[in-house]
C-alpha distance (Angstrom), angle and dihedral (degrees) to the residues before:
residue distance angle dihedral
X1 . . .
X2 3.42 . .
X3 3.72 124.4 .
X4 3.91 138.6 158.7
X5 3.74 104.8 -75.3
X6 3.75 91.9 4.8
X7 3.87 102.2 -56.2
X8 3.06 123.9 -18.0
X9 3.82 109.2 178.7
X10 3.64 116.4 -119.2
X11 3.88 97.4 43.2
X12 4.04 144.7 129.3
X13 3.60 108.4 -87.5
X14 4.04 111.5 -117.2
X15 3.50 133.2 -116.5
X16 4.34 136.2 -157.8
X17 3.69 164.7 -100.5
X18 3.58 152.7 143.1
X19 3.86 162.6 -102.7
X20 3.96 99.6 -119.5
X21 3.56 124.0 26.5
X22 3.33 113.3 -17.3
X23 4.25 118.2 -142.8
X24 3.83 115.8 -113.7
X25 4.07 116.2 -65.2
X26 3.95 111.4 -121.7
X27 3.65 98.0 -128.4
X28 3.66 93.1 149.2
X29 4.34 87.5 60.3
X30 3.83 89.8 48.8
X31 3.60 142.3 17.1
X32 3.41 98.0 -150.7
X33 4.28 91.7 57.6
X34 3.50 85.4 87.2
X35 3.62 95.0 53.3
X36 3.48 86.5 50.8
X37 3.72 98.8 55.6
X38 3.82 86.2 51.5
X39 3.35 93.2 56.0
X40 4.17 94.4 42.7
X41 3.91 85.0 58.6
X42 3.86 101.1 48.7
X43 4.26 81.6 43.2
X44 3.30 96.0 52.3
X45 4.02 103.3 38.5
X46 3.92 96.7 93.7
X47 4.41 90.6 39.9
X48 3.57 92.7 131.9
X49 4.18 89.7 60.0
X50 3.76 88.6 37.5
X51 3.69 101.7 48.9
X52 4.13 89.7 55.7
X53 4.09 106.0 112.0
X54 3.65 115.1 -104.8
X55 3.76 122.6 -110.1
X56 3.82 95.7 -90.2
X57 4.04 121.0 -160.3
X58 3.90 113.7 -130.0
X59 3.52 105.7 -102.3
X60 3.68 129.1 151.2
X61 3.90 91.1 -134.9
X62 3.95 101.3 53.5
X63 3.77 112.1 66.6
X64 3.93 123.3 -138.8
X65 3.40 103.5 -149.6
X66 3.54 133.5 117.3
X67 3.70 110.1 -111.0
X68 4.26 116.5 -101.3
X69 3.47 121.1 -150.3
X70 4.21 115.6 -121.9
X71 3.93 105.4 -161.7
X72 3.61 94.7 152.2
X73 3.85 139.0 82.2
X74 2.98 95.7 -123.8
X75 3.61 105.9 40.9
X76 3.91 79.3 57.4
X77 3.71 90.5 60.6
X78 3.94 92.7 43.5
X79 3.92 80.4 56.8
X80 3.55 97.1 42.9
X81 3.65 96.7 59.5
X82 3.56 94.3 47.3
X83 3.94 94.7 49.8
X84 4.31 77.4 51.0
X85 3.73 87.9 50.5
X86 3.90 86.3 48.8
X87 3.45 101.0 55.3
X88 3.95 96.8 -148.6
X89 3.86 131.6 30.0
X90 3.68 140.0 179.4
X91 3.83 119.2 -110.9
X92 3.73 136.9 178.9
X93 3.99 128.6 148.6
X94 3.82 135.8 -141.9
X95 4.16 117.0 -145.0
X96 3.36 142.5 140.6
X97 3.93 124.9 -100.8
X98 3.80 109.0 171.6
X99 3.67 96.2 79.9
X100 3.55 127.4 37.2
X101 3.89 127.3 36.9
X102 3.55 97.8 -107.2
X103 4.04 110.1 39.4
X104 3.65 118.2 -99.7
X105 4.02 106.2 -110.0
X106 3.87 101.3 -153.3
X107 4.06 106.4 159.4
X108 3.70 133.2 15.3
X109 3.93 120.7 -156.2
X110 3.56 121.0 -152.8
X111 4.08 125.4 176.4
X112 4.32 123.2 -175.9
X113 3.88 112.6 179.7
X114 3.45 83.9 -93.4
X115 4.04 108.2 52.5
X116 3.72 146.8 17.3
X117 4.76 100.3 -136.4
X118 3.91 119.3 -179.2
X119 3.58 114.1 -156.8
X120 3.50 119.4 -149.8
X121 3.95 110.7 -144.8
X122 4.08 89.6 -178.0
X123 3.87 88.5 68.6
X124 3.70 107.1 83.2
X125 3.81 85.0 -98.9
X126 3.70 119.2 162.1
X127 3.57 110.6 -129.0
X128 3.55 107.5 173.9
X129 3.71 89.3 99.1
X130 3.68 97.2 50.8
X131 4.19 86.0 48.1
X132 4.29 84.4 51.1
X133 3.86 86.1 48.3
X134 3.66 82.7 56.0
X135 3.54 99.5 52.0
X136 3.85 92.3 47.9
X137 3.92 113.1 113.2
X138 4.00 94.5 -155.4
X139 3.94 94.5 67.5
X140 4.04 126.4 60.0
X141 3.28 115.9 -127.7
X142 4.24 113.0 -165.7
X143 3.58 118.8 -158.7
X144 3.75 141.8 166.1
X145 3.34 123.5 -127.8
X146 3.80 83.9 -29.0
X147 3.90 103.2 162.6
X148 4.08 82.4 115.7
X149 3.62 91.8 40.9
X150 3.92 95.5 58.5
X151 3.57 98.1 41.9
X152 4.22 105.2 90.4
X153 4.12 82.5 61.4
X154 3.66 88.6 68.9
X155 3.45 90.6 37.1
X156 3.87 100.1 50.5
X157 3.71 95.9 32.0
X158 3.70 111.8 18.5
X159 3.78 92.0 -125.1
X160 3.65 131.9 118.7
X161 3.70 110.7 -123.5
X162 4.22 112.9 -115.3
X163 3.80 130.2 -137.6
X164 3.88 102.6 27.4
X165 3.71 121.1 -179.1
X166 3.97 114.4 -170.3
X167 3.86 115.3 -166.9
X168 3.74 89.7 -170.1
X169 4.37 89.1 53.6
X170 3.37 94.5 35.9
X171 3.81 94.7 49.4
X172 3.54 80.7 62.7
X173 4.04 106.9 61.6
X174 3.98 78.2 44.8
X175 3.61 99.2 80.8
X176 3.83 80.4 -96.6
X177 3.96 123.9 135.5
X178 3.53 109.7 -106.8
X179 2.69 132.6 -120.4
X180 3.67 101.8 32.2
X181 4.16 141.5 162.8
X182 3.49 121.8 -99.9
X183 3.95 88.8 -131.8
X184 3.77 91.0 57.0
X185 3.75 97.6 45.1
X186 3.81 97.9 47.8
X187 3.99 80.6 51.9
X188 3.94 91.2 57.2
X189 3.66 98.6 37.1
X190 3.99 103.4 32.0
X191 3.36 105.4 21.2
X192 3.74 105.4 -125.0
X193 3.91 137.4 116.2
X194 3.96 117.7 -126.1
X195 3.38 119.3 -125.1
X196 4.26 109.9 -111.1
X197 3.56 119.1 -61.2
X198 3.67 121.8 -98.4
X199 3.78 97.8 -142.3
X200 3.33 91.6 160.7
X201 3.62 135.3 23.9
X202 3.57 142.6 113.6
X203 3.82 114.6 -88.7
X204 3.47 84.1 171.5
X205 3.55 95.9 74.2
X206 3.72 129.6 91.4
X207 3.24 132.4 -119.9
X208 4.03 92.6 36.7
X209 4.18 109.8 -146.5
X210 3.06 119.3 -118.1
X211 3.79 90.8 -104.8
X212 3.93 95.7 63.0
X213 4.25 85.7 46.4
X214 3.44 93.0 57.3
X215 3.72 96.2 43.0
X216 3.62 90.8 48.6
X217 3.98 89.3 54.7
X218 4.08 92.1 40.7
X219 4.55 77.6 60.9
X220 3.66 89.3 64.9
X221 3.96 113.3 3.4
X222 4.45 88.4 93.7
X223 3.82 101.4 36.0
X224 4.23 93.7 91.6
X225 3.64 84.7 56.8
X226 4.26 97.1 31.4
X227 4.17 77.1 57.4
X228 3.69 97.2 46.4
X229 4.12 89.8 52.8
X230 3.76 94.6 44.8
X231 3.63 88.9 43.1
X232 3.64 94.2 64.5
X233 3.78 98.3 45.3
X234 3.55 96.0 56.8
X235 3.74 92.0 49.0
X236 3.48 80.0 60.9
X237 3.98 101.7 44.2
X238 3.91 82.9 47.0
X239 4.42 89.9 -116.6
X240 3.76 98.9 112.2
X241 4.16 87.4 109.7
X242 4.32 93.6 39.7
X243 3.74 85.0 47.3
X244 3.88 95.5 54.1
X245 3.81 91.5 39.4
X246 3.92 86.5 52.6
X247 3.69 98.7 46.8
X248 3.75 89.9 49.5
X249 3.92 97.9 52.0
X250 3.68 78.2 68.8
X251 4.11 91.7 79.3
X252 3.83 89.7 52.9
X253 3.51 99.7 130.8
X254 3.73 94.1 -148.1
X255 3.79 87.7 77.8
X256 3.70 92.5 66.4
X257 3.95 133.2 69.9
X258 3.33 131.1 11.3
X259 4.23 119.9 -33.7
X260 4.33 100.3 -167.8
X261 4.09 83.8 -166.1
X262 3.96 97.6 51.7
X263 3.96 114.1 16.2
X264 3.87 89.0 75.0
X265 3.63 91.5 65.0
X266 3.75 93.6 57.8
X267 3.67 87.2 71.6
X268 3.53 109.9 115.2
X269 4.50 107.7 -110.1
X270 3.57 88.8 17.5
X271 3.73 91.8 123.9
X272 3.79 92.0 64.9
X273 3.68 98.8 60.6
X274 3.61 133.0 100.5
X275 3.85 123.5 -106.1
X276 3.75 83.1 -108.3
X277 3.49 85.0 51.4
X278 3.66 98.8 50.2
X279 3.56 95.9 42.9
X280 3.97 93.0 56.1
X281 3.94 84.0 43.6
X282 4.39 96.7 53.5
X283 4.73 79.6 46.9
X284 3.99 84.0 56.2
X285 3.66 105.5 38.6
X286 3.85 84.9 58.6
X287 3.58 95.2 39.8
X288 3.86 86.3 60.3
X289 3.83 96.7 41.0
X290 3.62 87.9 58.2
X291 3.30 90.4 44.6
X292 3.31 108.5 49.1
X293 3.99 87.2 45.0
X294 3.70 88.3 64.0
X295 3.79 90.0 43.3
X296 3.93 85.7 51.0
X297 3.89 88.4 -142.1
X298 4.23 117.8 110.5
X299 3.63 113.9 -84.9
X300 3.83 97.2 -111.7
X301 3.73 91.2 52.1
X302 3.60 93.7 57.3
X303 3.71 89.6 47.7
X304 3.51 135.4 19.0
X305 4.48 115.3 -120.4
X306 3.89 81.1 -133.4
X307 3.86 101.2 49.3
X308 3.68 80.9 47.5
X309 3.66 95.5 61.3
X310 3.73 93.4 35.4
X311 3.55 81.0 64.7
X312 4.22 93.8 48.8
X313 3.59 91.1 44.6
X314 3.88 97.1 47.6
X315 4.08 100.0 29.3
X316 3.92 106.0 -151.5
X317 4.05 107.9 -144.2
X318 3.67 90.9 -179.3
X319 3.84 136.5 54.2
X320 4.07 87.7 -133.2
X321 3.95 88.0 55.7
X322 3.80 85.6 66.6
X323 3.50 100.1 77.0
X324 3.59 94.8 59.6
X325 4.38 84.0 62.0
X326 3.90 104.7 106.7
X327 3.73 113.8 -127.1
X328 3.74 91.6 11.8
X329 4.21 104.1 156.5
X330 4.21 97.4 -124.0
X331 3.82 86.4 -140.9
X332 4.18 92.9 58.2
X333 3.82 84.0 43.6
X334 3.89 84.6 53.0
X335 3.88 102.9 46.6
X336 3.93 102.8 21.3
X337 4.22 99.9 30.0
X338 3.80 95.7 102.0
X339 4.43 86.9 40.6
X340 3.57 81.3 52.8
X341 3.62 102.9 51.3
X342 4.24 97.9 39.9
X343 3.75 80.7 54.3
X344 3.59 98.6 58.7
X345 3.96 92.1 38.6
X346 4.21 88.6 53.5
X347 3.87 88.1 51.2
X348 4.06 99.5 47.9
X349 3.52 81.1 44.8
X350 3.92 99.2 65.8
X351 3.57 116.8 88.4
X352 3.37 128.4 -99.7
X353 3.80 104.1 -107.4
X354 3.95 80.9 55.6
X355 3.62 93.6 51.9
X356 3.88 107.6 103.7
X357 3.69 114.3 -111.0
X358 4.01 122.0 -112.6
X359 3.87 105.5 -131.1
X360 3.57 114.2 -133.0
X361 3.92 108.8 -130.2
X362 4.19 91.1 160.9
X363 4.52 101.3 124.0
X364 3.23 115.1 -154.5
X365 4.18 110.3 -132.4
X366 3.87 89.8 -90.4
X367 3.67 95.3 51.6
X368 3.54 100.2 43.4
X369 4.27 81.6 57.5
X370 3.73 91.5 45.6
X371 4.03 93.7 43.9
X372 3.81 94.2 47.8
X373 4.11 89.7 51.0
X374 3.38 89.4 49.7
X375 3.58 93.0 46.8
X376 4.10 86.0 49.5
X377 3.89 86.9 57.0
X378 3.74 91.0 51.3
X379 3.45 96.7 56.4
X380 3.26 92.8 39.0
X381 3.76 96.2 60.1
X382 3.80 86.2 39.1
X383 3.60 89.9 53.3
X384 3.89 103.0 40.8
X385 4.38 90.1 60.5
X386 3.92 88.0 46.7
X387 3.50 104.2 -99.9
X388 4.05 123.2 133.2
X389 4.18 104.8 -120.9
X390 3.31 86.8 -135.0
X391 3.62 98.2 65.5
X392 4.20 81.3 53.0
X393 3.56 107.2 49.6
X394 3.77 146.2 -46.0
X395 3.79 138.6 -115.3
X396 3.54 91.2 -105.0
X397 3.98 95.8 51.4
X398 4.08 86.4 42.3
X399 4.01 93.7 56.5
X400 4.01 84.1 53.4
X401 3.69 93.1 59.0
X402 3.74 99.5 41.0
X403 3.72 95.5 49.6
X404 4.59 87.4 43.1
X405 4.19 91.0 42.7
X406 3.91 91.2 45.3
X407 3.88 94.3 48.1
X408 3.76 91.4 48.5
X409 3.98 97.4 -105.0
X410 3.77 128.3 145.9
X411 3.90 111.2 -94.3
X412 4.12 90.4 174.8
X413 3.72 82.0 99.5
X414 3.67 98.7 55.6
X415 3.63 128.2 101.9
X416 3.51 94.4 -122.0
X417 3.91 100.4 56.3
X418 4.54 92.1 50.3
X419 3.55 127.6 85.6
X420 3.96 128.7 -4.0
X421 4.21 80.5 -24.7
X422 4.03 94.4 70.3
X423 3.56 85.2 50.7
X424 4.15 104.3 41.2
X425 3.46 90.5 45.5
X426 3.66 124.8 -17.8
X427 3.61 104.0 74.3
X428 3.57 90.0 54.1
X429 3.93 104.3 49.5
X430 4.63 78.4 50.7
X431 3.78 76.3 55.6
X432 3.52 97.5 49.6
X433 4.06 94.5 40.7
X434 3.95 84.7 49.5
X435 4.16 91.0 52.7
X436 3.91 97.0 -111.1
X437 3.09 110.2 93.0
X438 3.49 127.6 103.8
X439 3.90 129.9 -178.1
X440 3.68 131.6 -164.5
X441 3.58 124.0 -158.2
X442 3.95 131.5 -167.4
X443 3.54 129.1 163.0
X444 4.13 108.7 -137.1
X445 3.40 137.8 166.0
X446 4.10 90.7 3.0
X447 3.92 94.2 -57.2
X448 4.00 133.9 97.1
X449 3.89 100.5 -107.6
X450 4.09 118.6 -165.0
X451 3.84 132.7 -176.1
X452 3.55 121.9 -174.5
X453 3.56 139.6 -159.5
X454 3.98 148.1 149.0
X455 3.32 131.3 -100.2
C-alpha cells in the first residue's frame, strides 16, 4: 500500500487517479479529497521522467519486466498457478482508506522471480481464489509492512493467512532499525533508489499512468531478493524462527475490526476519566462503530475521538443537553441524539463493580528512574542478540511490568514475558528484578554484543 517513503507503518492510507480523464473527485464525502487531487497533480506533473525504469542490477530474483495488467478471471488463475509453481511471491496492495468503512482495495501487486503482475480489483475480478492462495501454508508470501495488506483475507474468508514473510519485521531481528521504509531498505540491501513516492494519488482511477504502474511494480518488483538478503543475516544472528513467528502474528485476526472492550481505550485522554466516564465512553465508541458502518464512512470521520470524550467527560442525559457539545455535527445530533443519550443512561446505570477500572500509569520520581533503567536493560538485551527494541516492547508496556513485578503481581500474562520475547528479553529483566541476573556487554565487530547469565 502506499505510504510516505514507501510504508512507513503508522500512516494515512492513500487514495487515486489517472493518466486521461480522471472521474469526478468526492469532495462533498471528504474534505481532504481535494487535498488529495492537489497533491495527485503536483505528483504527477514530471510522469514522463518518473515513469522511466530504474537502473536495475542483474539479479535472478528481481524481475525486469514491465508490469501487465490481469483484469480477468482467468488471467488470475493463469497467475495463480504460476505463483503455485513458484513457491513464494511478493505481494502488497494499493486502496483507499479515508472514505468508506472498510478500505477501498483498488490494485493488487504481485512479483515471482520471473515477473512484475498488477491485479486490478475494480474489474469484476474474483478474488476469492487469490485470498485462498493467501491463506495456503505451502507458498511464501513476502510483504512489507503488510498488516493492511493481509487484512481483506480475514475479512472475506475468516482465515488468517499462513507463511508470512515481512521485510520491514524481519529487517528488524537483523540488526536492522525497525521499523524502516521500503525505499530505504531496498537502497541498503539492493542498491537502488525508488522512484518518488506516490503518497497520494488516485488508485481509483482508470486508466493508471504510467507513473502510478511503475510505482506500483517498484512496491513489490525487489522483495524476492530484499527476502533473500534478510534471509541470510538472520541465519546468521540466529532469528530466522522469531522472525517467522513475528511476521505471522500479523494474521491474528484479533488485530482487525472492531474490539467493544478495548478500542475505547485507544482514544486519546481516555486514561484520565472516571470509571463512570469510561463506561459511558466503551457505550459510545460502539455506538459510533455501528454507526459509522451503516454510514459506510470510517468511524473517526463520522465522529470526532474528542467530541467523543467531550461527551464521556460531560455525560448528556438529555437530547437538549446536546447542543451545548462543541463540534457536535447537527445532522448526528438529528438522526443519532436519542441513540446517543439511551447509551449514556445504560452505562451510568451499570454498577460500580462493573464499571471498568482507570489504570493508573502516573510514576512517582523514583519510578520513572527505576522504569527508564529497566527499560535501558531491555533494550539493551534486545539490542546486544540483534534485535531492534522496538520490535520487543515499548516504554509504555515496560512501565506496566516494572510497577506489576515490583508489587508482587503475575507478569506471565504480559506480552512481554510470551513467545521468542520471554526468552530475548523477559526472563532476564525477572532475573534482574529478582537480583540474579547478570549481563555482559561488549561491542565487537561494529555491533552491541550481550551474554547473560545468573549468578
Amino acid at each position: 500500500m502506499a505510504r510516505p517513503d514507501r510504508k512507513e507503518p503508522n500512516t494515512p492510507e492513500t487514495g487515486t487517479q489517472t493518466e486521461s480523464q480522471p472521474s469526478q473527485p468526492r469532495a462533498d464525502r471528504h474534505p481532504r479529497f481535494s487535498h488529495r487531487a492537489r497533491a495527485h497533480d503536483s505528483a504527477h506533473a514530471d510522469a514522463d521522467l518518473e515513469a522511466q525504469p530504474a537502473d536495475m542490477p542483474e539479479h535472478p530474483l528481481i524481475p525486469r519486466n514491465q508490469a501487465s495488467l490481469v483484469s480477468t478471471d482467468a488471467g488470475l488463475r493463469e497467475l495463480i498457478e504460476h505463483l503455485r509453481s513458484a513457491g513464494s511471491f511478493a505481494y502488497d496492495s494499493e486502496f483507499i482508506g479515508e472514505l468508506t468503512y472498510v478500505p477501498k482495495l483498488c490494485l493488487i501487486q504481485i512479483a515471482s522471480p520471473q515477473q512484475v503482475v498488477l491485479v486490478d480489483p475494480l474489474a469484476g475480478i474474483d478474488l476469492r481464489p487469490f485470498w485462498e492462495l493467501l491463506c495456503d501454508p505451502s507458498v511464501e508470501k513476502i510483504v512489507h509492512a503488510g498488516e493492511q495488506d493481509v487484512e481483506p483475507v480475514i475479512r472475506h474468508l475468516g482465515k488468517r493467512p499462513s507463511n508470512i514473510f515481512d521485510t520491514q519485521i524481519a529487517a528488524g531481528f537483523a540488526a536492522m532499525a525497525y521499523p524502516v521504509s521500503l525505499s530505504k531498505l531496498v537502497y541498503e540491501l539492493v542498491g537502488v533508489r525508488l522512484g518518488k513516492g506516490l503518497t497520494f494519488t488516485h488508485w481509483d482511477q482508470r486508466p493508471l499512468s504510467k507513473q502510478q504502474l511503475r510505482y506500483a511494480a517498484d512496491d513489490v518488483r525487489y522483495l524476492p531478493a530484499l527476502r533473500a538478503k534478510i534471509g541470510r543475516r538472520l541465519e546468521e544472528w540466529g532469528h530466522a524462527a522469531r522472525a517467522k513467528e513475528e511476521s505471522e502474528a500479523m494474521g491474528d485476526p484479533a488485530m482487525f475490526g472492531f474490539d467493544r472492550d478495548s478500542d475505547y481505550l485507544r482514544i486519546r485522554g481516555a486514561g484520565g476519566l472516571t470509571p463512570a466516564g469510561l463506561a459511558v465512553l466503551r457505550e459510545l465508541a460502539a455506538w459510533r462503530n455501528s454507526a459509522a458502518r451503516d454510514a459506510d464512512v470510517p468511524p473517526r470521520s463520522f465522529l470526532r475521538d474528542e467530541i467523543l470524550l467531550d461527551m464521556a467527560r460531560s455525560p448528556n442525559k438529555t437530547v437538549d443537553r446536546l447542543k451545548r457539545v462543541k463540534g457536535l455535527p447537527r445532522p448526528v445530533e438529528a438522526e443519532h441524539g436519542r441513540t446517543i443519550v439511551e447509551a449514556t443512561a445504560r452505562a451510568l446505570a451499570l454498577p460500580v463493580g462493573e464499571m471498568p477500572v482507570p489504570k493508573v500509569t502516573e510514576e512517582s520520581p523514583v519510578q520513572k528512574f527505576r522504569a527508564d533503567s529497566l527499560w535501558a536493560a531491555a533494550q539493551c538485551l534486545a539490542a546486544g542478540r540483534g534485535i531492534d527494541p522496538a520490535l520487543v516492547s515499548s516504554r509504555q508496556e515496560l512501565g506496566e511490568f516494572y510497577r506489576t513485578a515490583v508489587r508482587g503481581g503475575d507478569v506471565s500474562g504480559m506480552k512481554l514475558m510470551k513467545g521468542w520475547r520471554r526468552e530475548i528479553v523477559g526472563e532476564g529483566l525477572v532475573d534482574l528484578l529478582g537480583g540474579s541476573g547478570r549481563a555482559e556487554f561488549a561491542w565487537a565487530e561494529g555491533v552491541l554484543r550481550t551474554t547473560t547469565r545468573n549468578s
